[in-house]
N, CA and C atoms as an extended XYZ file, in Angstrom:
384
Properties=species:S:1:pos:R:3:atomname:S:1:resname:S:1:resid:I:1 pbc="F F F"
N         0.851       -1.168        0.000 N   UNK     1
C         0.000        0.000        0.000 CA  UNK     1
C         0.898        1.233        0.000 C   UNK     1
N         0.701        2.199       -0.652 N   UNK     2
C         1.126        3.402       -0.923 CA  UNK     2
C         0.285        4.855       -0.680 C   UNK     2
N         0.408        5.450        0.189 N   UNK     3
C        -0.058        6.757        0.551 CA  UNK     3
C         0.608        7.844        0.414 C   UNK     3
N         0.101        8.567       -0.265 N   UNK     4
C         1.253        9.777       -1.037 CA  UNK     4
C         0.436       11.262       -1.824 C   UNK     4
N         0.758       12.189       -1.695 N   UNK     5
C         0.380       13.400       -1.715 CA  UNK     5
C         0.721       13.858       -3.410 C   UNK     5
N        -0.507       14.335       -4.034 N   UNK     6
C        -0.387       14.458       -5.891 CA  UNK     6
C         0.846       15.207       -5.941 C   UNK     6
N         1.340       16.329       -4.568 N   UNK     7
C         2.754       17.376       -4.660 CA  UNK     7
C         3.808       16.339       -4.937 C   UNK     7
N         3.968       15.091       -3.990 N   UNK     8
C         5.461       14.941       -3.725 CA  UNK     8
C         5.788       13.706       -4.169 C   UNK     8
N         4.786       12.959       -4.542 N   UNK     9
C         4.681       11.561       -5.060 CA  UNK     9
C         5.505       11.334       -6.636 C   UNK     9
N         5.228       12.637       -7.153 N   UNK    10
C         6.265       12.484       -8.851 CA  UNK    10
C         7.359       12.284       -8.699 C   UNK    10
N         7.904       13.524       -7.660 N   UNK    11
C         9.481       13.596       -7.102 CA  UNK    11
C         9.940       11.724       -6.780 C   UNK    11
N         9.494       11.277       -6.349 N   UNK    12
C         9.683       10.013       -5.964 CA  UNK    12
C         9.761        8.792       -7.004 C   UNK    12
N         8.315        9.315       -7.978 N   UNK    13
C         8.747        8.574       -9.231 CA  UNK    13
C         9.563        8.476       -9.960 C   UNK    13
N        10.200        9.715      -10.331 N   UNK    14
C        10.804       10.386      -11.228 CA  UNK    14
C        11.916       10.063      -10.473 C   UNK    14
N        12.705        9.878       -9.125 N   UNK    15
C        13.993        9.714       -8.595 CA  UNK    15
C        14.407        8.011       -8.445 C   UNK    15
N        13.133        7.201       -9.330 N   UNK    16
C        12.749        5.842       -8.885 CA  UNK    16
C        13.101        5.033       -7.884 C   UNK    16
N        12.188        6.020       -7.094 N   UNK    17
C        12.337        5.085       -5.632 CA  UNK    17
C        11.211        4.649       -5.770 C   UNK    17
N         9.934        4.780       -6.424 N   UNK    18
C         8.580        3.850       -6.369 CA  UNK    18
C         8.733        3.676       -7.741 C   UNK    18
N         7.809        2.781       -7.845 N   UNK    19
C         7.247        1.951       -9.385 CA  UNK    19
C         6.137        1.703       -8.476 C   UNK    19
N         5.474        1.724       -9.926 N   UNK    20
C         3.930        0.806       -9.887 CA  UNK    20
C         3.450       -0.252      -10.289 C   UNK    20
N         4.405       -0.838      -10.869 N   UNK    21
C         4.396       -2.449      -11.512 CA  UNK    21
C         3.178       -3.170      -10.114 C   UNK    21
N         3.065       -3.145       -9.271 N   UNK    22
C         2.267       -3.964       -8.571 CA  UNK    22
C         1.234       -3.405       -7.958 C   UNK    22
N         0.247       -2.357       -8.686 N   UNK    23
C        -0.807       -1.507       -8.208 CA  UNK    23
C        -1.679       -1.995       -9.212 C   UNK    23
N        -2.637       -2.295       -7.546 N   UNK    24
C        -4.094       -2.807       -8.199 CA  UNK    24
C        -5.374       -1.654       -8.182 C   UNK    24
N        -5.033       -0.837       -7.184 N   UNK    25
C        -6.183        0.421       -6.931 CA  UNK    25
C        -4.964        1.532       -7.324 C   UNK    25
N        -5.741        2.173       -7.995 N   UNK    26
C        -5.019        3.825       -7.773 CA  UNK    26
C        -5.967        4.127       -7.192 C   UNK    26
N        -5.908        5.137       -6.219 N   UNK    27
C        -7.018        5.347       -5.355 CA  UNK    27
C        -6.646        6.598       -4.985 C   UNK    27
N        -7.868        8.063       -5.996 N   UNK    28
C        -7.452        9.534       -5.320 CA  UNK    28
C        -8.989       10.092       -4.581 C   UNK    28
N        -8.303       10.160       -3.237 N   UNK    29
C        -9.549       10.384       -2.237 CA  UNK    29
C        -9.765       12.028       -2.737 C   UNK    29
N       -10.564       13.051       -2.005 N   UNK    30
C       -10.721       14.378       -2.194 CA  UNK    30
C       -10.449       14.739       -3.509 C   UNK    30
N       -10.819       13.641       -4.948 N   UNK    31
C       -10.597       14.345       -6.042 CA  UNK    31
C       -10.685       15.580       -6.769 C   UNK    31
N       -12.110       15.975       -6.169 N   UNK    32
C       -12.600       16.878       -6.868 CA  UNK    32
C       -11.569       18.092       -6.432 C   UNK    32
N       -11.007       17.846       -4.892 N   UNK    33
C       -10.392       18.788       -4.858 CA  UNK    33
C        -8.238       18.891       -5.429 C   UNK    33
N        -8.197       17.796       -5.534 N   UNK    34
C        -7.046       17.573       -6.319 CA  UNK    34
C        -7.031       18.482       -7.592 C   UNK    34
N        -8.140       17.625       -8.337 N   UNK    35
C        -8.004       18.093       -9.959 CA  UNK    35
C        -8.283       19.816      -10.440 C   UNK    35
N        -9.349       20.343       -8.905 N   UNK    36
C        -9.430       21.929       -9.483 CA  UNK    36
C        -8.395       22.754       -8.357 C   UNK    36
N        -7.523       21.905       -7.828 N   UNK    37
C        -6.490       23.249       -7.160 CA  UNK    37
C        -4.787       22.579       -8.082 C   UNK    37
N        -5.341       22.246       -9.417 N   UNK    38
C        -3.699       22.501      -10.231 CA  UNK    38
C        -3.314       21.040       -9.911 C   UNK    38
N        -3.694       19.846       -9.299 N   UNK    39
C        -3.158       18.739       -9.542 CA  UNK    39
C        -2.952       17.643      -10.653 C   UNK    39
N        -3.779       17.728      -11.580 N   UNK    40
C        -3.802       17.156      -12.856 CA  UNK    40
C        -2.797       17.289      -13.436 C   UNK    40
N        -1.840       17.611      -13.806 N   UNK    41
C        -0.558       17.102      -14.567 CA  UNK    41
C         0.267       16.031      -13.533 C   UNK    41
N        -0.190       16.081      -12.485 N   UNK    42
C         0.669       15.283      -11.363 CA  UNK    42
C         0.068       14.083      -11.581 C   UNK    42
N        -1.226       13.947      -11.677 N   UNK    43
C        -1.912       12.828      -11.386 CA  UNK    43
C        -2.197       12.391      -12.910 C   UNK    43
N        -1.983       13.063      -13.633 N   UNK    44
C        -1.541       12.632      -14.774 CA  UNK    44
C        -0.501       11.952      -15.035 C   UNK    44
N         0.698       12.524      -14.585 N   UNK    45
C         2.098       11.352      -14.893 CA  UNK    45
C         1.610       10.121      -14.260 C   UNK    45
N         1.629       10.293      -12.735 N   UNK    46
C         1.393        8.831      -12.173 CA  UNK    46
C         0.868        8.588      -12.813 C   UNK    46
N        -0.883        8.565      -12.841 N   UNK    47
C        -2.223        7.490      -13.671 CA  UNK    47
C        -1.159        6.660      -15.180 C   UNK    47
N        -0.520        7.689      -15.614 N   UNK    48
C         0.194        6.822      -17.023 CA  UNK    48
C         1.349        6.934      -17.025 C   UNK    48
N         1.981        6.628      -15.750 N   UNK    49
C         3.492        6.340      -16.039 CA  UNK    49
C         3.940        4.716      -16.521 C   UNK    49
N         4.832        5.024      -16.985 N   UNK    50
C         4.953        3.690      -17.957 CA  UNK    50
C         5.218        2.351      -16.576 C   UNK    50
N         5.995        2.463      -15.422 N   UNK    51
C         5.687        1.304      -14.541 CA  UNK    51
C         4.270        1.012      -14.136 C   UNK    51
N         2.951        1.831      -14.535 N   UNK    52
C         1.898        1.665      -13.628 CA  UNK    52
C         0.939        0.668      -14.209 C   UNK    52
N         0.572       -0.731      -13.054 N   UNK    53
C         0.393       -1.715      -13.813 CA  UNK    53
C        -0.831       -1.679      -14.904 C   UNK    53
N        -0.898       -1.772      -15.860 N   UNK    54
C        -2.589       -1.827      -17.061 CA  UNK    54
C        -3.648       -2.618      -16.559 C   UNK    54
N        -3.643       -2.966      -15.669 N   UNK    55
C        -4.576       -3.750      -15.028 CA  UNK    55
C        -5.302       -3.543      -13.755 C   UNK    55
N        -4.543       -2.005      -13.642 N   UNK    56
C        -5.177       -1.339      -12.113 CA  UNK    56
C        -6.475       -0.622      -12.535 C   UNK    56
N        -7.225       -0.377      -11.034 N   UNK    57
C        -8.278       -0.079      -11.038 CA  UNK    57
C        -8.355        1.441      -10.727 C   UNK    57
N        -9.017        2.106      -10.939 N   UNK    58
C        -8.862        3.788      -10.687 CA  UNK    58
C       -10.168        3.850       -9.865 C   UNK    58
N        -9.930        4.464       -8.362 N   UNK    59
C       -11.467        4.718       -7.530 CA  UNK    59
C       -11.088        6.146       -7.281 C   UNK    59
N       -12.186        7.005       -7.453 N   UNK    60
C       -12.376        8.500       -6.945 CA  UNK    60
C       -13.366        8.702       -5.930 C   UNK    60
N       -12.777        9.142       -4.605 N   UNK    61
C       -13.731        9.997       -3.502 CA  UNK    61
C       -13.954       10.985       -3.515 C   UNK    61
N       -14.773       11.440       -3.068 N   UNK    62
C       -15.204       13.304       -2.887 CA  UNK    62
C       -16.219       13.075       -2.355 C   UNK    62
N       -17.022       14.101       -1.294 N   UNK    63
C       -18.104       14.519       -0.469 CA  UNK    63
C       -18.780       15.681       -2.034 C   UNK    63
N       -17.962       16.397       -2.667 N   UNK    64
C       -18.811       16.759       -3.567 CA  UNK    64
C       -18.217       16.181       -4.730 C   UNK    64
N       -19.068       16.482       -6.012 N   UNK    65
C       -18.169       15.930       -6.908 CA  UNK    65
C       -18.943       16.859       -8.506 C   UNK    65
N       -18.878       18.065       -8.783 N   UNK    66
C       -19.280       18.976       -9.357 CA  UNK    66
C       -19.116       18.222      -10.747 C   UNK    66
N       -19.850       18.807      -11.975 N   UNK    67
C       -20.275       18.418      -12.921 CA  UNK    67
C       -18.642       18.377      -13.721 C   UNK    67
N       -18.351       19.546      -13.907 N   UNK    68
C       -17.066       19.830      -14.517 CA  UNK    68
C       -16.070       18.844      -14.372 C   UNK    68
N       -15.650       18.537      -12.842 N   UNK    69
C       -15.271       17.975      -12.329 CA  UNK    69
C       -15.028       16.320      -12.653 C   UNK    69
N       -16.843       16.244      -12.529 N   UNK    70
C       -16.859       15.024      -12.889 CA  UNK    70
C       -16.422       15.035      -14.658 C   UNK    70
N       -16.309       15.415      -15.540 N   UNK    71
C       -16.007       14.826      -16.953 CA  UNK    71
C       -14.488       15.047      -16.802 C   UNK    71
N       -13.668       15.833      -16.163 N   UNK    72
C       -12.567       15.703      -16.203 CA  UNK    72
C       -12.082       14.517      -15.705 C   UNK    72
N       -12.978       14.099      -14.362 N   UNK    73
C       -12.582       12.743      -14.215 CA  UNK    73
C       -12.695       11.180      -14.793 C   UNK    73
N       -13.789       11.776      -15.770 N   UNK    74
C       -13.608       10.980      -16.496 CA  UNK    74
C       -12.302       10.194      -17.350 C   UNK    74
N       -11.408       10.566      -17.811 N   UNK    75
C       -10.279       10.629      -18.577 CA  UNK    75
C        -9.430        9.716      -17.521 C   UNK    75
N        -9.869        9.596      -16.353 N   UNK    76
C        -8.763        8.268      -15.718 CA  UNK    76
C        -9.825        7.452      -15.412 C   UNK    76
N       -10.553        6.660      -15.809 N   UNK    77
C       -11.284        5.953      -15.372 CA  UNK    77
C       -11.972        5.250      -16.629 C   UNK    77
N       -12.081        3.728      -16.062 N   UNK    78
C       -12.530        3.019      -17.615 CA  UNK    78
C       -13.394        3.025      -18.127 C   UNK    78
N       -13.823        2.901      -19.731 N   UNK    79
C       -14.976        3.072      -19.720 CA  UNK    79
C       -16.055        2.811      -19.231 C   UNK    79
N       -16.103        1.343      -18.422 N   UNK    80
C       -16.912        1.258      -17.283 CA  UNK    80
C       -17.256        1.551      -16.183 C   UNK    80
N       -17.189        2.507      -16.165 N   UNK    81
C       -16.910        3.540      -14.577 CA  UNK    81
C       -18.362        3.342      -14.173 C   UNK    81
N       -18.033        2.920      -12.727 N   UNK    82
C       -19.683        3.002      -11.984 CA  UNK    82
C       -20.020        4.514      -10.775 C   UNK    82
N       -20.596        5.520      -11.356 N   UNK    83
C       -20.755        6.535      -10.434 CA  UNK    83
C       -21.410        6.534       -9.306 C   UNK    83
N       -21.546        6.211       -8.002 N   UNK    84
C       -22.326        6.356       -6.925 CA  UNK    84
C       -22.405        7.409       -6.053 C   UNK    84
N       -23.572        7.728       -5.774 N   UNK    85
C       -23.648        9.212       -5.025 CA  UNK    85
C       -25.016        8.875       -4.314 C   UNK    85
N       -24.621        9.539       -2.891 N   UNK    86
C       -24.945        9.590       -2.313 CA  UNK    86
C       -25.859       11.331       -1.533 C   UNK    86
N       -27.026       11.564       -1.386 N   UNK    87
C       -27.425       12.870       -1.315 CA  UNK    87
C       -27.203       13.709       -2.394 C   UNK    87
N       -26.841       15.229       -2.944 N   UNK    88
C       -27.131       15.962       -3.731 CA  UNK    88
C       -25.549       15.755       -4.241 C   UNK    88
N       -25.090       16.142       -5.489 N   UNK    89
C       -23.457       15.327       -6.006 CA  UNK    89
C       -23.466       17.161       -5.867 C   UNK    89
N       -22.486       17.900       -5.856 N   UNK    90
C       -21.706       19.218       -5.938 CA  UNK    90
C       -22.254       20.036       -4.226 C   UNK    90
N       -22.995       19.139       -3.349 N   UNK    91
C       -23.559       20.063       -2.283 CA  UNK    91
C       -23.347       19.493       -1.100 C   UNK    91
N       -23.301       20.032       -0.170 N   UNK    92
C       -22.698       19.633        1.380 CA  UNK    92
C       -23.776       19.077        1.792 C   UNK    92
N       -23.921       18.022        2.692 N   UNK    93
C       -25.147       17.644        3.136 CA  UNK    93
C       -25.801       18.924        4.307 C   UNK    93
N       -27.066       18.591        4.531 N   UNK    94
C       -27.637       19.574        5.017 CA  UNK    94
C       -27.296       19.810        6.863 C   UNK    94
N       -27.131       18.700        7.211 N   UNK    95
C       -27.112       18.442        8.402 CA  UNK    95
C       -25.748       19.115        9.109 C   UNK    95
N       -24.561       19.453        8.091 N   UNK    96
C       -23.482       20.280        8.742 CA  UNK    96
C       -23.159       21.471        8.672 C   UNK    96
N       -22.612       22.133        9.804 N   UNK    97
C       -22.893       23.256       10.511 CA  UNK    97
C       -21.611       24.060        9.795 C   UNK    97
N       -21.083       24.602        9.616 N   UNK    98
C       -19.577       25.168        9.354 CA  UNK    98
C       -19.867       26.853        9.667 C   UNK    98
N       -18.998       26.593       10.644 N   UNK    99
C       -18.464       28.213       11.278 CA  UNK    99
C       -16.861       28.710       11.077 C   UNK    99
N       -16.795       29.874       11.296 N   UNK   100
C       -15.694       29.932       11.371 CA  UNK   100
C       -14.899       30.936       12.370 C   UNK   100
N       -13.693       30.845       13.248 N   UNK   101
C       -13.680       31.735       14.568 CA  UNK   101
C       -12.355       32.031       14.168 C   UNK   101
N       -12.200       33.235       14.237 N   UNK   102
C       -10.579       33.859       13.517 CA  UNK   102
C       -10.405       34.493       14.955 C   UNK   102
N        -9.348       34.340       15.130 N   UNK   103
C        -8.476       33.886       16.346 CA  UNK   103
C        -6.882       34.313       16.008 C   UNK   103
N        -5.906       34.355       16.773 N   UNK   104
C        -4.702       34.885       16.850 CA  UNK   104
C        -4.274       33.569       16.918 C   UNK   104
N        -2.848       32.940       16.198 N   UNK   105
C        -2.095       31.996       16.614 CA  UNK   105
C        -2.176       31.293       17.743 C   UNK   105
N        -1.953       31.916       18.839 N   UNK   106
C        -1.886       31.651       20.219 CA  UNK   106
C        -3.162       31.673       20.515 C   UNK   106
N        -4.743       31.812       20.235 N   UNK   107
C        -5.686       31.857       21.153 CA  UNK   107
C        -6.004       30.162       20.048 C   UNK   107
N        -5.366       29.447       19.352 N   UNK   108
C        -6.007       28.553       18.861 CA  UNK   108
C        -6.084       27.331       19.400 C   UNK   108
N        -5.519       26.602       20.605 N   UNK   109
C        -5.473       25.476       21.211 CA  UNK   109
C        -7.007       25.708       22.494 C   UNK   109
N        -7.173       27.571       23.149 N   UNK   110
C        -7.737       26.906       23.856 CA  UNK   110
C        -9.265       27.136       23.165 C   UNK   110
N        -9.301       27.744       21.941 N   UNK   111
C       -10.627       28.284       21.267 CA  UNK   111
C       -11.095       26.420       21.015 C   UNK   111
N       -10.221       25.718       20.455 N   UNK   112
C       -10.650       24.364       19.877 CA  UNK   112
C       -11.095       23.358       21.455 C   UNK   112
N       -10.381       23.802       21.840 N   UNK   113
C       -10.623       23.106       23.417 CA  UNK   113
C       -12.027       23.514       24.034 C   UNK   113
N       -12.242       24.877       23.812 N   UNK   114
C       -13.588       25.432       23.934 CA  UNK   114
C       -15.234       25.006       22.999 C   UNK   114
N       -14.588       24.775       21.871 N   UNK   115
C       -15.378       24.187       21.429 CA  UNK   115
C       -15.901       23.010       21.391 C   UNK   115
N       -14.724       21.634       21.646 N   UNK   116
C       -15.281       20.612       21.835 CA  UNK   116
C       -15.683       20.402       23.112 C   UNK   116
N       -15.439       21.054       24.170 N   UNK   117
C       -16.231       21.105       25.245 CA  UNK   117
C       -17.411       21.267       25.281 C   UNK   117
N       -17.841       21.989       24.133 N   UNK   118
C       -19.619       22.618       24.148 CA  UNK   118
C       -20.423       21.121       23.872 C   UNK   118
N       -19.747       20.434       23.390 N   UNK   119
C       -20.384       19.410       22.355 CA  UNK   119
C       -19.970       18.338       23.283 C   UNK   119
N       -19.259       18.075       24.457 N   UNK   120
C       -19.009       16.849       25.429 CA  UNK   120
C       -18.280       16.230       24.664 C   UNK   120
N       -17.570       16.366       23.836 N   UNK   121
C       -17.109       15.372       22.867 CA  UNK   121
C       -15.423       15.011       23.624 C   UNK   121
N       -14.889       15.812       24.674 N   UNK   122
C       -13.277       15.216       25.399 CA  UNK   122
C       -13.418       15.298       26.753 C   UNK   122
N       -12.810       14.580       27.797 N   UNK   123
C       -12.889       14.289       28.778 CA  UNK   123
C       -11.178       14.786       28.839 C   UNK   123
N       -10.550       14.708       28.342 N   UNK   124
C        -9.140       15.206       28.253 CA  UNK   124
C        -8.281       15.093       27.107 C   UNK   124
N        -7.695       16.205       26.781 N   UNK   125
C        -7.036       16.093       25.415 CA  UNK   125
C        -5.581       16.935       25.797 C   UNK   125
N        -4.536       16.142       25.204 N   UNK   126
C        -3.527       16.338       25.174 CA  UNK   126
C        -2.778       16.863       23.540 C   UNK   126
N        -1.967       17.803       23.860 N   UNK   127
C        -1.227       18.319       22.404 CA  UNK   127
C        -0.052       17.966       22.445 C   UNK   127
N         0.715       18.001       21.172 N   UNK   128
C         2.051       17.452       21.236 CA  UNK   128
C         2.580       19.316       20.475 C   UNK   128
């Protein structure tokens, strides 16, 4: 198994310290957000670098997965691609809350500490 970031994963190819001769999943989680913040030429070499085995499978995750998006992703994926979606495809489900608390460097350990307190969610939490 291989876990690796669309930035730093070429560097690695390209210095051949990995091959893909023995990849059965390519597997890019948060696609949608890979392919529209400039990752596609990255995930381009990998998907068709000449070690990567012809017999692997290509799976894409995303919580959204926008129209655009989706036909670009098309192009790594076989023609049999099975799309599954779950709730509305390009929209956050309804049920989550997103705030946001701008804070100084230093007020950010005990603002987060404050918050999961509201919610009972730690009995004690430690930072490194």
């Amino acid at each position: 198994m291989l876990v690796a970031t669309p930035a730093r994963l070429p560097g690695f190819v390209e210095n051949g310290r990995i091959s893909f001769e023995e990849v059965k999943f390519f597997v890019l989680d948060e696609a949608d957000r890979m392919l529209d913040m400039g990752f596609l030429p990255n995930i381009k070499r990998v998907g068709t670098h000449p070690t990567m085995n012809q017999e692997h499978e290509t799976l894409m995750f995303s919580a959204t997965f926008p129209s655009e998006i989706q036909t670009l992703a098309r192009s790594f994926l076989n023609e049999n691609y099975v799309f599954l979606s779950v709730g509305v495809v390009g929209g956050a489900n309804k049920d989550v809350k997103q705030e946001v608390h701008q804070v100084s460097q230093s007020q950010k350990r005990g603002k987060l500490l404050e918050i999961l307190q509201q919610f009972g969610r730690i009995a004690r939490l430690h930072f490194c």
